[in-house]
Backbone of each chain as ProteinMPNN parsed JSONL, in Angstrom:
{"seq_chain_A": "XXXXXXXXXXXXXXXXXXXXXXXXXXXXXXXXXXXXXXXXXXXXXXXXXXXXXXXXXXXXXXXXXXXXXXXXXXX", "coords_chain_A": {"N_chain_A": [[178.415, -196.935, -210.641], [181.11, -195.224, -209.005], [183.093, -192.07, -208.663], [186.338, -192.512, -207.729], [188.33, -189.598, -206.215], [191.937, -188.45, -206.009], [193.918, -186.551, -204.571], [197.107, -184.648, -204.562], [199.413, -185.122, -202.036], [198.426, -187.319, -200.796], [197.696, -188.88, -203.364], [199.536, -189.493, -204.316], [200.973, -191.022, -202.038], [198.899, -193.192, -202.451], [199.475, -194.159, -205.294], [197.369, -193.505, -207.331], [195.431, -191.493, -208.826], [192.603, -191.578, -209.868], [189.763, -193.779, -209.739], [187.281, -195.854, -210.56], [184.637, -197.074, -208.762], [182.778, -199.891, -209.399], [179.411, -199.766, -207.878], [178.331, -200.547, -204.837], [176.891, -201.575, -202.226], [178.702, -201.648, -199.741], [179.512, -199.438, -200.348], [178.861, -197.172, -198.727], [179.393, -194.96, -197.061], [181.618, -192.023, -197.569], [183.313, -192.792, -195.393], [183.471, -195.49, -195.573], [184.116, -195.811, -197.792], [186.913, -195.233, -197.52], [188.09, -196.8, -195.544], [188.264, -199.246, -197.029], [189.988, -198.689, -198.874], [193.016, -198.35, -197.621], [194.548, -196.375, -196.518], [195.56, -195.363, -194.32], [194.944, -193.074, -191.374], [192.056, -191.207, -191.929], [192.074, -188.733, -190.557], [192.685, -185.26, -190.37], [192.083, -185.259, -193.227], [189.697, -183.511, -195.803], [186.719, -184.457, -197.495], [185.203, -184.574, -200.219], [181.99, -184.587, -202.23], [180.566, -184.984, -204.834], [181.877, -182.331, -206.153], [181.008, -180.671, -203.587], [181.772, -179.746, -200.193], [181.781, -182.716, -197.818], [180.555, -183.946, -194.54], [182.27, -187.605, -193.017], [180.423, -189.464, -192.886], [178.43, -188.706, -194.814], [176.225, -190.042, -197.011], [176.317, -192.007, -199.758], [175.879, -192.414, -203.456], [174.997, -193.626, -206.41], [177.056, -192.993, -209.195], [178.152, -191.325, -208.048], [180.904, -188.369, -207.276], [183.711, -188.747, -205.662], [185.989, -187.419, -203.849], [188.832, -187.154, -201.782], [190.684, -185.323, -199.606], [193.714, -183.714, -199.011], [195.328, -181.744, -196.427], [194.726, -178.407, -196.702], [197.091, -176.23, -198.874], [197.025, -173.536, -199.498], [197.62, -170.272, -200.783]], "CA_chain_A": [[179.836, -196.599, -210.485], [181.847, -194.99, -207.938], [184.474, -191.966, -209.081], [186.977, -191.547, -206.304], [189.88, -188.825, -206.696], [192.844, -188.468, -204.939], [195.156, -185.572, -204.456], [198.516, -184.267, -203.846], [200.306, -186.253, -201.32], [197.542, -188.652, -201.122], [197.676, -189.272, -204.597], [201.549, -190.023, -204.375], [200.927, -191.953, -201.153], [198.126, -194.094, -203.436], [200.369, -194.315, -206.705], [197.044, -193.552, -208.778], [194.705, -190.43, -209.018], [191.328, -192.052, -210.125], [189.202, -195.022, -209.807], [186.133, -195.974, -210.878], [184.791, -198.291, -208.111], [181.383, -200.882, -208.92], [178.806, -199.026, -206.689], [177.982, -202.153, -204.291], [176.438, -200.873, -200.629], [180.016, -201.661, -199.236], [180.156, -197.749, -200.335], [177.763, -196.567, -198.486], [179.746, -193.428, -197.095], [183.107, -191.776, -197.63], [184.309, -193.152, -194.633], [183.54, -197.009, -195.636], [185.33, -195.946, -198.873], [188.043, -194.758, -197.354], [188.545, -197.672, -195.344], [188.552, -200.19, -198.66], [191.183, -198.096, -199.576], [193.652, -198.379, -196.886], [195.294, -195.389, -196.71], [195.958, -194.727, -193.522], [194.113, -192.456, -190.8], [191.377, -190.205, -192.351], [192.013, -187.564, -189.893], [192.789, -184.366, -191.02], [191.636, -185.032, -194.488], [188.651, -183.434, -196.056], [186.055, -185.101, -198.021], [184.074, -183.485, -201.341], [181.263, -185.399, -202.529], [179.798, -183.55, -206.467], [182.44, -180.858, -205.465], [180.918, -179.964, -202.184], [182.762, -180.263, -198.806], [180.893, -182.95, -196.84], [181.538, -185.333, -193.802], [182.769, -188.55, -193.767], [179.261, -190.058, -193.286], [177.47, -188.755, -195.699], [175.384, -191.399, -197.645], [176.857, -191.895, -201.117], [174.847, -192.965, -204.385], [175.759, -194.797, -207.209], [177.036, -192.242, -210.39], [178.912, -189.7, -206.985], [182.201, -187.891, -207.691], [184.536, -188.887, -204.29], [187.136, -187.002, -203.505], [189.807, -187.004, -200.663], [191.75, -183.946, -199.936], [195.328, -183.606, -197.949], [195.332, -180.429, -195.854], [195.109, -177.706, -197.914], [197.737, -175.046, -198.167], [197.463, -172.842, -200.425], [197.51, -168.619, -200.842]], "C_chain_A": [[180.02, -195.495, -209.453], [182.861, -194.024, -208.357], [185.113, -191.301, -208.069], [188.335, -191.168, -206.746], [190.419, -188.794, -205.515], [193.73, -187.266, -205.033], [196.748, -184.939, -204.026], [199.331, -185.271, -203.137], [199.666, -187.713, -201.3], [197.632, -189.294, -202.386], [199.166, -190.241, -204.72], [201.927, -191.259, -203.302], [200.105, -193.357, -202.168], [198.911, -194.718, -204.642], [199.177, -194.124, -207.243], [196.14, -192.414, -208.239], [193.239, -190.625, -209.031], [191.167, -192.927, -210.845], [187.961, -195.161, -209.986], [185.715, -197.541, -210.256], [182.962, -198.517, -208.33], [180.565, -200.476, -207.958], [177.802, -200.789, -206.741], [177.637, -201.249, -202.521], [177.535, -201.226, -199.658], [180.609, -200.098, -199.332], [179.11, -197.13, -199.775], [177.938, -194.876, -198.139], [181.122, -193.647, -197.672], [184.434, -192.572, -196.57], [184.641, -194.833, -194.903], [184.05, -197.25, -196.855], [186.447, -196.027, -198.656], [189.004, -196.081, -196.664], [188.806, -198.952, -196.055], [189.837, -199.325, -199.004], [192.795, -198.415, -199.452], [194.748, -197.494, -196.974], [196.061, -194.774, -196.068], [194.452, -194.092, -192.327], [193.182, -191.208, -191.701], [191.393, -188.754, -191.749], [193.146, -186.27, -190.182], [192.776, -184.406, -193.119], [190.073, -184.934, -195.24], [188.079, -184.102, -197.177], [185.103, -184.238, -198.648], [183.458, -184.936, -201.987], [180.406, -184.675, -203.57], [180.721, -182.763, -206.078], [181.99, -180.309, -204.15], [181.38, -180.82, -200.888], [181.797, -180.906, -198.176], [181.874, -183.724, -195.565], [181.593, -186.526, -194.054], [181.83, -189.645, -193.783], [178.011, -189.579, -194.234], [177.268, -189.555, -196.511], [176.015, -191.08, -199.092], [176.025, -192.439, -201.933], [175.988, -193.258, -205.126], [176.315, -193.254, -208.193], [178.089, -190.746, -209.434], [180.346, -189.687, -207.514], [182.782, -187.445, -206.064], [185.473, -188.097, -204.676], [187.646, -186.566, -201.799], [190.481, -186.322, -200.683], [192.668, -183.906, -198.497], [194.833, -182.213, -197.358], [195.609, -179.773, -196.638], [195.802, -176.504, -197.257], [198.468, -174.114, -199.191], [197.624, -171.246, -200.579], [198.722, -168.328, -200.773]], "O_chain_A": [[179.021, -194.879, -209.082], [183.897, -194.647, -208.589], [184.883, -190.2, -207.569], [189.192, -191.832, -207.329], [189.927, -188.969, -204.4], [194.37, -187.331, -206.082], [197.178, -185.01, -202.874], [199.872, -186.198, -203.741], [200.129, -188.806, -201.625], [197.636, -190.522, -202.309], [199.511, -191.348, -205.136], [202.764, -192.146, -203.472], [200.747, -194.35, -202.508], [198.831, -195.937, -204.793], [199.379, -194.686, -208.32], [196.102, -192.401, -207.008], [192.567, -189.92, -208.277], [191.691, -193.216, -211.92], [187.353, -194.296, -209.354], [186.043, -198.647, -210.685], [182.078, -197.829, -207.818], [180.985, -200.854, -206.864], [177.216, -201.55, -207.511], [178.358, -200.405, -201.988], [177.155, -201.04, -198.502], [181.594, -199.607, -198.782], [178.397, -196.472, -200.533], [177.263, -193.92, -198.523], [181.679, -194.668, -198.076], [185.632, -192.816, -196.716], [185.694, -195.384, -194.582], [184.415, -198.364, -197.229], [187.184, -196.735, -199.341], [190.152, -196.376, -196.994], [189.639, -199.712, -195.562], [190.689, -199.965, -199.621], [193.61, -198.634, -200.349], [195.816, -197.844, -197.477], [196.93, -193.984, -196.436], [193.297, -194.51, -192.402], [193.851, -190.259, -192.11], [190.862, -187.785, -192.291], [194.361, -186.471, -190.175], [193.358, -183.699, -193.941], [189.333, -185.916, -195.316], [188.923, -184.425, -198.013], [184.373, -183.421, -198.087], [184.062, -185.988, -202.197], [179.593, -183.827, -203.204], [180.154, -182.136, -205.184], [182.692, -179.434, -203.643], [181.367, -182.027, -200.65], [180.844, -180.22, -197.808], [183.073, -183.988, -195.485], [181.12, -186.907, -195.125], [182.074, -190.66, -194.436], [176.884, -190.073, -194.284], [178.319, -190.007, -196.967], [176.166, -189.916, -199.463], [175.182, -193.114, -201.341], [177.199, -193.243, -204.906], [175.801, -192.25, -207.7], [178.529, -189.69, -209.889], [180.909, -190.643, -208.047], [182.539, -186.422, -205.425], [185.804, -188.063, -205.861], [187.046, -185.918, -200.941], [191.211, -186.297, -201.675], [192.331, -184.036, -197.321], [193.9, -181.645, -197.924], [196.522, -180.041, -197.419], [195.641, -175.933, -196.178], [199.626, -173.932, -199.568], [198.442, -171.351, -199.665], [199.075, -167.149, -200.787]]}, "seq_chain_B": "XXXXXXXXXXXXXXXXXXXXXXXXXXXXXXXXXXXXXXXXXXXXXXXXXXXXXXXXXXXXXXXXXXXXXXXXXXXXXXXXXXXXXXXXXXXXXXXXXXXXXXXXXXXXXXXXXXXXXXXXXXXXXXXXXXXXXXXXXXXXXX", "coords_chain_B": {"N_chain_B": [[176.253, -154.705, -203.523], [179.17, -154.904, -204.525], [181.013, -156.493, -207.325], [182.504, -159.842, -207.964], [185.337, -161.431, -208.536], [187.215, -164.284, -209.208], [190.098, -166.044, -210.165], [191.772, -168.774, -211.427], [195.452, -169.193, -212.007], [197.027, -170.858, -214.704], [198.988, -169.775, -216.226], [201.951, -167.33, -215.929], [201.375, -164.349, -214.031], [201.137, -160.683, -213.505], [200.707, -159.168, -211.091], [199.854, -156.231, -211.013], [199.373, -155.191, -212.841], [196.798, -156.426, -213.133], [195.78, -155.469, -211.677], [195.664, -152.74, -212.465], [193.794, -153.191, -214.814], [191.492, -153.996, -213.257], [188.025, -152.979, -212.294], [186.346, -150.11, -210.664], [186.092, -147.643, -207.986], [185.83, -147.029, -205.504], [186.39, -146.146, -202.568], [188.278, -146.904, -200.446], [190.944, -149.226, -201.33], [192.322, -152.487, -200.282], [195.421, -154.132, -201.165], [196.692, -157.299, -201.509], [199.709, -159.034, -201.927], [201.146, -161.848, -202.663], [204.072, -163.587, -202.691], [206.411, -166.285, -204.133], [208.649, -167.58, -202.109], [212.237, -167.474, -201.505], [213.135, -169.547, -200.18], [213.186, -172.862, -198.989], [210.668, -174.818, -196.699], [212.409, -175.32, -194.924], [214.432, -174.431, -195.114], [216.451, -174.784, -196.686], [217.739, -173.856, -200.039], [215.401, -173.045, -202.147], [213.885, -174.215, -205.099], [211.59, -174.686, -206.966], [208.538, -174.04, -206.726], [205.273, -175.57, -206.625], [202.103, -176.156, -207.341], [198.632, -177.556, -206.645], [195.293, -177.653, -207.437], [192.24, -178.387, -206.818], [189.966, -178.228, -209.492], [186.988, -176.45, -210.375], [185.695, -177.174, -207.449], [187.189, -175.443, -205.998], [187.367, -173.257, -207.273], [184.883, -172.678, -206.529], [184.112, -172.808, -203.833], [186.039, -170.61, -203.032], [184.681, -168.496, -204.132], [182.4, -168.613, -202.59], [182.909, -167.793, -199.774], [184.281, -165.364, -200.513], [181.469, -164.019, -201.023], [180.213, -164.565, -198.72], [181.712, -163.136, -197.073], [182.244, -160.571, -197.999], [179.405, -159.835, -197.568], [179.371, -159.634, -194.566], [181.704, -157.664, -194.23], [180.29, -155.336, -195.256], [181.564, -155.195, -197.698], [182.909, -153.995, -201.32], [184.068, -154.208, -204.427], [185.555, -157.481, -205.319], [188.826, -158.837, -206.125], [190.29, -161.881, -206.761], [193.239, -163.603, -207.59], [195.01, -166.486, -208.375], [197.927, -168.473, -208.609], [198.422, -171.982, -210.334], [200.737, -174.679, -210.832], [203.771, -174.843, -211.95], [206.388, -172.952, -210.318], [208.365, -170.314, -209.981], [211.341, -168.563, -207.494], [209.918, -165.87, -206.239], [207.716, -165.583, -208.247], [204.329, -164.006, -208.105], [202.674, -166.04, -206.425], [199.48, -165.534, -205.327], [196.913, -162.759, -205.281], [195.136, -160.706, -203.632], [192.186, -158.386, -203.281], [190.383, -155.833, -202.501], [187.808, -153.592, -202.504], [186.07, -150.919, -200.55], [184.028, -148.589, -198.413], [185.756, -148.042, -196.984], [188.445, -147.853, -195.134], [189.077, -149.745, -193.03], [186.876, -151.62, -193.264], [187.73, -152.765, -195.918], [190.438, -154.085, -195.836], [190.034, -155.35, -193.604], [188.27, -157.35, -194.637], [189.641, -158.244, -196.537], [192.678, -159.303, -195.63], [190.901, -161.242, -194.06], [189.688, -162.978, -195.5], [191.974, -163.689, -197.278], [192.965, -165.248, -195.12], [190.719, -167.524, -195.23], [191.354, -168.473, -197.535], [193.477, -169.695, -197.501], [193.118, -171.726, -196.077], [190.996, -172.737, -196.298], [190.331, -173.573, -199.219], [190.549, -175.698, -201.656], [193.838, -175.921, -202.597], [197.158, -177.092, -203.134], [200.468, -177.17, -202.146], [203.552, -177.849, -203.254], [207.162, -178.167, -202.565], [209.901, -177.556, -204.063], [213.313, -179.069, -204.054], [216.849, -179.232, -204.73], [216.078, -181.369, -206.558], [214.273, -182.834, -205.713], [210.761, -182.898, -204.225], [208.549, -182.172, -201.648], [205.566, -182.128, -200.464], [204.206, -180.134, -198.583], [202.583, -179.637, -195.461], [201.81, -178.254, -193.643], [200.319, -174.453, -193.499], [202.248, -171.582, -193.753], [202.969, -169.327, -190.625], [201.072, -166.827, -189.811]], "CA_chain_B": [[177.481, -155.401, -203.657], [180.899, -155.376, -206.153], [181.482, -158.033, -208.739], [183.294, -160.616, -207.176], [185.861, -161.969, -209.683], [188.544, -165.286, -208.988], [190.171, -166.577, -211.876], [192.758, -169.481, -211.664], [195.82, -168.841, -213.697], [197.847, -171.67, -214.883], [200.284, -168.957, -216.799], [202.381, -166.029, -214.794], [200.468, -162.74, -214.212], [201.718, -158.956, -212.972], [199.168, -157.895, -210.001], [199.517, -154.462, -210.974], [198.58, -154.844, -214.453], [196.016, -156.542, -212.918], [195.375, -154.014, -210.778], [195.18, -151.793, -213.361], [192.174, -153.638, -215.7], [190.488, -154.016, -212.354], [187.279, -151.524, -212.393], [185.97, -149.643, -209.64], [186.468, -146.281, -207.798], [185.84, -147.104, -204.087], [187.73, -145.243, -201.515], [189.093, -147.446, -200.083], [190.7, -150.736, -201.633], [193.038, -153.166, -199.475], [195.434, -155.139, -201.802], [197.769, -158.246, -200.866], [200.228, -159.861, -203.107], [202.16, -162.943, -202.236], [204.806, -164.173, -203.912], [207.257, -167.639, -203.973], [210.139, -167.737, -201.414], [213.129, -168.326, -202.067], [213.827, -170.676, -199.835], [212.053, -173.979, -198.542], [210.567, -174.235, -195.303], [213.294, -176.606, -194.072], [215.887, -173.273, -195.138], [216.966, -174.941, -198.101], [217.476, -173.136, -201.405], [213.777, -173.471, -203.142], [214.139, -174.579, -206.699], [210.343, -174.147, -207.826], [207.322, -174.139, -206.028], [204.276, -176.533, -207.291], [200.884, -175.767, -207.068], [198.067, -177.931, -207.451], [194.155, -177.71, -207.104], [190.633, -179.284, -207.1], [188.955, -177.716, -210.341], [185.781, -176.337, -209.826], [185.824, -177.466, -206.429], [188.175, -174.612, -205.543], [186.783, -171.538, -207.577], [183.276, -172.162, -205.546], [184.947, -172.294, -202.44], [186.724, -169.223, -203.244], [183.59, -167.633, -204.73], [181.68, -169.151, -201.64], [183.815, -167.354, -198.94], [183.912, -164.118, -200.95], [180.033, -163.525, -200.8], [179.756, -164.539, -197.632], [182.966, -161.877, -196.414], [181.465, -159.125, -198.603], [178.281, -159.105, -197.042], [179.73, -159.684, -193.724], [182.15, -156.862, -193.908], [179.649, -154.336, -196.641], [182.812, -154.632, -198.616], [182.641, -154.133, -202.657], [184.154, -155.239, -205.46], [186.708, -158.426, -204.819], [189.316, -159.913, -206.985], [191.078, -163.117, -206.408], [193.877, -164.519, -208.901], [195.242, -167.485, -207.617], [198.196, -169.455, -209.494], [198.648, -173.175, -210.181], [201.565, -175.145, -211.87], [205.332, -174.805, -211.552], [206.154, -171.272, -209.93], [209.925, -169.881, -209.984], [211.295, -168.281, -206.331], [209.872, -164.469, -206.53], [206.824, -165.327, -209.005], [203.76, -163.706, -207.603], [201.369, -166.706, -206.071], [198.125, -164.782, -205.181], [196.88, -161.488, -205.749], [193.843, -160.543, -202.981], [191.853, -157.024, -203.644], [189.013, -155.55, -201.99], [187.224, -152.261, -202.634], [185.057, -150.621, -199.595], [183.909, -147.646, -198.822], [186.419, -147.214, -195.649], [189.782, -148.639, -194.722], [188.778, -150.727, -191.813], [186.065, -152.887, -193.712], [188.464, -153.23, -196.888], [191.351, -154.488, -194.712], [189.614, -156.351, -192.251], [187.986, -158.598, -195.76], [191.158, -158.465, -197.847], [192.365, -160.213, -194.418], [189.732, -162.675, -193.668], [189.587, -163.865, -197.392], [193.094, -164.734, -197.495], [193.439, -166.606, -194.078], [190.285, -168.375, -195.176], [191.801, -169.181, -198.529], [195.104, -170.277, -197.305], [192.884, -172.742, -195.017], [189.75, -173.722, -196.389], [190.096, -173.655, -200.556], [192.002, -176.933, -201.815], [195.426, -175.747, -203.097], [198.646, -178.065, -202.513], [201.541, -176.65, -202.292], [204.695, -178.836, -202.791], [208.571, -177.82, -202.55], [210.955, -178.386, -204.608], [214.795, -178.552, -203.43], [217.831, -179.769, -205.553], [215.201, -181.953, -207.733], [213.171, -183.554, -204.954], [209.546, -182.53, -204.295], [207.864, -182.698, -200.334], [204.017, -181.787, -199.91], [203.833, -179.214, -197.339], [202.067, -180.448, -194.311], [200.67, -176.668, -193.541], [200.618, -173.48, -194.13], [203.208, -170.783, -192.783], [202.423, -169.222, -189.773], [200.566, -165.299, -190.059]], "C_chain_B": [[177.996, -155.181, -205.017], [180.47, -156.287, -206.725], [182.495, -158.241, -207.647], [183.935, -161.425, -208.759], [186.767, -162.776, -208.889], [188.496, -165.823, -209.971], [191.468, -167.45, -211.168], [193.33, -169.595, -212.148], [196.566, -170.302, -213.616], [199.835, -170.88, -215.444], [200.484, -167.83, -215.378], [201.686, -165.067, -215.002], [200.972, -161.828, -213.427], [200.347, -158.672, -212.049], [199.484, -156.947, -210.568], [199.07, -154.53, -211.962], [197.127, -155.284, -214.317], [195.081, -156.218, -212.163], [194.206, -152.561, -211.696], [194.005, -151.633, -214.306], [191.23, -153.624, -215.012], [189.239, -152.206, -211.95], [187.036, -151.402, -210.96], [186.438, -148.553, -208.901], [186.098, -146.547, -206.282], [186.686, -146.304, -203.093], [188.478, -145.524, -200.861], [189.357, -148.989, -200.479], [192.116, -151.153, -200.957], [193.995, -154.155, -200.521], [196.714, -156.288, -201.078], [198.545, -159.063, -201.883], [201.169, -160.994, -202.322], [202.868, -163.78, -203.267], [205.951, -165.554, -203.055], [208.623, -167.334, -202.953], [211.462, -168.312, -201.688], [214.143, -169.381, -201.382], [212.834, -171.778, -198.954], [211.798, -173.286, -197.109], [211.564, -174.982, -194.335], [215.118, -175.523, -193.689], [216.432, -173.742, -196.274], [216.697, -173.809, -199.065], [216.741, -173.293, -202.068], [214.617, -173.227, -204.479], [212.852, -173.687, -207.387], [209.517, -174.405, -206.17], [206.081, -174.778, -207.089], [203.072, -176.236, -206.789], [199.604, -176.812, -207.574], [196.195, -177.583, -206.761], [193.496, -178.308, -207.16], [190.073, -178.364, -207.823], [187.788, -177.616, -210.097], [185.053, -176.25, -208.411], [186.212, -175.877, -205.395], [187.199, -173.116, -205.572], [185.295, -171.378, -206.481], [183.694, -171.905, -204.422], [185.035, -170.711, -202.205], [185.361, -168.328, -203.242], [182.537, -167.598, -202.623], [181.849, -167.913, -200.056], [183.884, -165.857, -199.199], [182.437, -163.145, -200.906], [179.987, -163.164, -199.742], [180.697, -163.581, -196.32], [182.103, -160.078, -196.664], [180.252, -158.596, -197.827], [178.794, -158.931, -195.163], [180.29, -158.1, -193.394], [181.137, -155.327, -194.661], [180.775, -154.062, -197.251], [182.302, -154.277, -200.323], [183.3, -154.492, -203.485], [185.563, -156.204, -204.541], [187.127, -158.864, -206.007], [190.177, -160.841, -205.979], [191.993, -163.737, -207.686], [194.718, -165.012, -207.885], [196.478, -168.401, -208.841], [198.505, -170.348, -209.374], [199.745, -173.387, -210.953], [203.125, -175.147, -211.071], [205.721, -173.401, -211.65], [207.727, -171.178, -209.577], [210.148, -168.338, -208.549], [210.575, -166.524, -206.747], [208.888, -164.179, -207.608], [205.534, -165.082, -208.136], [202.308, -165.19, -207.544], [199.857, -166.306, -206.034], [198.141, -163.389, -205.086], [195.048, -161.427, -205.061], [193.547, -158.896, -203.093], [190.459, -156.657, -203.546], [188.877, -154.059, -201.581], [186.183, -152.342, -201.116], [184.816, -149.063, -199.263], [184.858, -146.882, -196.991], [187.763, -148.634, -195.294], [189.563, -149.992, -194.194], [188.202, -151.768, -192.585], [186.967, -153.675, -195.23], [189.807, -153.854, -196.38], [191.444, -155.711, -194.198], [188.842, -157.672, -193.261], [188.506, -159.053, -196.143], [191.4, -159.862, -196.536], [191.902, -161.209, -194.19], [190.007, -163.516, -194.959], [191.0, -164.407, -197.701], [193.149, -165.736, -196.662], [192.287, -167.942, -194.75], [190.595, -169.387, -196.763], [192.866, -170.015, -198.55], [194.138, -171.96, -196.276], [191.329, -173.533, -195.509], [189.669, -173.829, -198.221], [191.148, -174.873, -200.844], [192.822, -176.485, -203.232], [196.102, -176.637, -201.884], [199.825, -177.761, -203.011], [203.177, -177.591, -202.27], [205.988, -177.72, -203.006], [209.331, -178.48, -203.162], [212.507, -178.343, -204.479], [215.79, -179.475, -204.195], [216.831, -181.428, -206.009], [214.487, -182.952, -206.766], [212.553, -182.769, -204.396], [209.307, -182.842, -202.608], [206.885, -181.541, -200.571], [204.59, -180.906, -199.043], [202.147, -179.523, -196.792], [201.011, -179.281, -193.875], [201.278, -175.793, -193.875], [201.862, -172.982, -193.382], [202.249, -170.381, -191.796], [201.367, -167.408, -190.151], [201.813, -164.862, -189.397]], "O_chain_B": [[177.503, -155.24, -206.143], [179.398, -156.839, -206.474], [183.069, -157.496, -206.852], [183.285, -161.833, -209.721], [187.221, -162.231, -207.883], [187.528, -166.136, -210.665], [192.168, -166.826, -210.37], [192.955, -170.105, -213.204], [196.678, -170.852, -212.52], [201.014, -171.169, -215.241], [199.783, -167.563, -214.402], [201.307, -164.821, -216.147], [201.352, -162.324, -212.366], [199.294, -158.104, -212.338], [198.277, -156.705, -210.551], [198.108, -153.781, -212.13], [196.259, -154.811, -215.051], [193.91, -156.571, -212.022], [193.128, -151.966, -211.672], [193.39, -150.608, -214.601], [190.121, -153.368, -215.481], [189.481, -151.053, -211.592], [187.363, -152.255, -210.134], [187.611, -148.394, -209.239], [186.277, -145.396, -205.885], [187.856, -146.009, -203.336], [189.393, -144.783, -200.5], [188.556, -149.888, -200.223], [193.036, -150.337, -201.012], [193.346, -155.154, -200.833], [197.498, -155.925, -200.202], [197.906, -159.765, -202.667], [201.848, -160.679, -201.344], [202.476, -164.399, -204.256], [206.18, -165.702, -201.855], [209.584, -166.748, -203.453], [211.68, -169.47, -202.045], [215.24, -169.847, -201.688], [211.833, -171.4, -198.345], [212.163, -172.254, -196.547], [211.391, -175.141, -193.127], [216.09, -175.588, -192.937], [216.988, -172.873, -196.946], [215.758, -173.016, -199.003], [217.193, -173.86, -203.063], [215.532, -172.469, -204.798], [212.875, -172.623, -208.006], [209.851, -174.779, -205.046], [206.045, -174.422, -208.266], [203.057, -176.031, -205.575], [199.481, -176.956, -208.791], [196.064, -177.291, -205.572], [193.912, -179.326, -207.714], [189.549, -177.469, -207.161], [187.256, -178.592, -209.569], [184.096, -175.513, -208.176], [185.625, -175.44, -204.405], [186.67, -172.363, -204.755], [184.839, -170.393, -205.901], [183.661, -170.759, -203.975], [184.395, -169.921, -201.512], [185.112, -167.538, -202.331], [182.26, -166.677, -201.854], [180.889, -167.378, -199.501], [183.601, -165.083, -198.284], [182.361, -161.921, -200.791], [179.809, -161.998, -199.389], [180.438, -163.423, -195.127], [181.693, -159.112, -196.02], [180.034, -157.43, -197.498], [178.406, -157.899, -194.616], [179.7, -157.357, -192.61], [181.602, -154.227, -194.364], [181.124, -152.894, -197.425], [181.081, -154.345, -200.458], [183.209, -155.717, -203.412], [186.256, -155.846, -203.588], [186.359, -159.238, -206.894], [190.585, -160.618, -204.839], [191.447, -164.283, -208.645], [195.114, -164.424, -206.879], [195.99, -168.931, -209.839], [199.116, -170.438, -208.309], [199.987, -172.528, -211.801], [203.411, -175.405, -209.902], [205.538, -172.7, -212.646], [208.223, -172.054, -208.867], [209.408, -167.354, -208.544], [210.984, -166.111, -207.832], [208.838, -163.041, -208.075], [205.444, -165.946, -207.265], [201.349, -165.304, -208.307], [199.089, -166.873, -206.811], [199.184, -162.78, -204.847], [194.046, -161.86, -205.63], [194.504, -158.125, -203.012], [189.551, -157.038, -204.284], [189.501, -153.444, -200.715], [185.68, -153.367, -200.656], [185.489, -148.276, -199.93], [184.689, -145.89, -196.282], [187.771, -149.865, -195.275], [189.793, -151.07, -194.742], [188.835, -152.819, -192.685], [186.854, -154.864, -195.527], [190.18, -154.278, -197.474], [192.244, -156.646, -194.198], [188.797, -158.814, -192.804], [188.354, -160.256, -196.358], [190.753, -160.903, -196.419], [192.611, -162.212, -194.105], [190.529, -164.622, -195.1], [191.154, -165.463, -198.315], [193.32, -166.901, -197.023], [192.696, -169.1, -194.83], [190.223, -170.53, -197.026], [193.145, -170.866, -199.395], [194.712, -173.009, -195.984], [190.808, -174.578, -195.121], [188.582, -174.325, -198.515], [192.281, -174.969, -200.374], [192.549, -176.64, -204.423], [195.918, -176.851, -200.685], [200.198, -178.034, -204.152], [203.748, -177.875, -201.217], [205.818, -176.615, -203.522], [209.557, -179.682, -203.029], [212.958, -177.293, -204.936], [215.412, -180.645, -204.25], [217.222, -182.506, -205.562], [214.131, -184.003, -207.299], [213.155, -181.813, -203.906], [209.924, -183.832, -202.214], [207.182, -180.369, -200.802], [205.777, -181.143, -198.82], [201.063, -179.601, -197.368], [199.785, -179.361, -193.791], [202.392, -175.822, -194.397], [202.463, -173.679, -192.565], [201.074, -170.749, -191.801], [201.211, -167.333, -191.369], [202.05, -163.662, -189.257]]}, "name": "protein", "num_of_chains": 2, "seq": "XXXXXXXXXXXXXXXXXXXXXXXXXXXXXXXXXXXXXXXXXXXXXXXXXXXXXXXXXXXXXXXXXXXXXXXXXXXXXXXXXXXXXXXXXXXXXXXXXXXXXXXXXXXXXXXXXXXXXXXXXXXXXXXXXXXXXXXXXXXXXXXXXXXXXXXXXXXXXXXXXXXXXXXXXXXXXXXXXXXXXXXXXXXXXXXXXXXXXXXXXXXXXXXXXXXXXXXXX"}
């Protein structure tokens, strides 16, 4: 399995928060998730993979915790 | 090095009171409070302000950024309170606070640690204006 989160605007753009996607080598990174997704352009949105900030090719495993993040703007 | 403390509130909190529990005797500490506007960024009349985060995600960040400031600047102790949820115009958002042992380096951290919180920790800030909600796209300007 596959758990990919979504946030904030993205989330609202998506209509759902989290998915639990069949880990199939069609996920190989974030970015070949992202494009299954269809969400739009990936650019300017960061990518956490276990909680840590990676890029959008980093290699994904089966059991990973995706997440997609809107520009953040917070303080 | 200080204790480095960030705590995420969900409830409202008083910087000064939290000022006040905060230990340490340094000579010089830098603090920054930011609070809700009361009006969008469009000029509208802000209703609420919305806050949301990445759990866990966030506090390391935060934590992450704080180490790596502290040793940067030889600052000492740091707090960070940070709040999430539904925030009313004039409720205090963040609360940045950094002990050192001289103006300049407590300042020049306090400083750094916010811009890089406002830009690299995931908070989402939405607006709320006569009962409709818009994301904010970025931050304000410095």
């Amino acid at each position: 399995m596959l758990q990919v989160l979504l946030f904030a605007s993205l989330r609202e753009r998506a209509g759902w928060s989290e998915r639990s996607l069949s880990w199939s080598s069609d996920y190989a990174t974030p970015r070949a998730v992202w494009d299954r997704l269809e969400l739009g352009s990936l650019q300017g949105i960061s990518i956490a993979v276990n909680q840590e900030l990676v890029d959008a090719d980093q290699p994904l495993q089966a059991g990973d915790e995706l997440a997609f993040l809107p520009p953040f703007t917070g303080g | 090095m200080g204790l480095i403390q960030v705590e995420i509130r969900l409830a409202g909190f008083d910087p000064w009171q939290e000022l006040g529990q905060w230990a340490g005797h340094s000579a010089a500490v830098a603090v920054f409070v930011g609070r809700v506007r009361s009006t969008a960024m469009d000029g509208r009349p802000l209703q609420a302000l919305e806050l949301e985060h990445y759990p866990g995600l966030c506090e390391r960040q935060i934590n992450r950024m704080a180490v790596q400031l502290q040793r940067k600047h030889a600052a000492g102790a740091m707090l960070v309170v940070h709040r999430v949820g539904r925030l009313l115009p004039g409720e205090p958002i963040v609360l940045v606070a950094v002990q050192a042992d001289r103006r300049g380096a407590a300042q020049r951290c306090s400083a750094a640690l916010l811009e890089q919180l406002k830009h690299q920790a995931p908070f989402w800030k939405r607006e709320w204006c006569a009962d409709q909600g818009t994301w904010l796209k970025e931050n304000t300007s410095l």
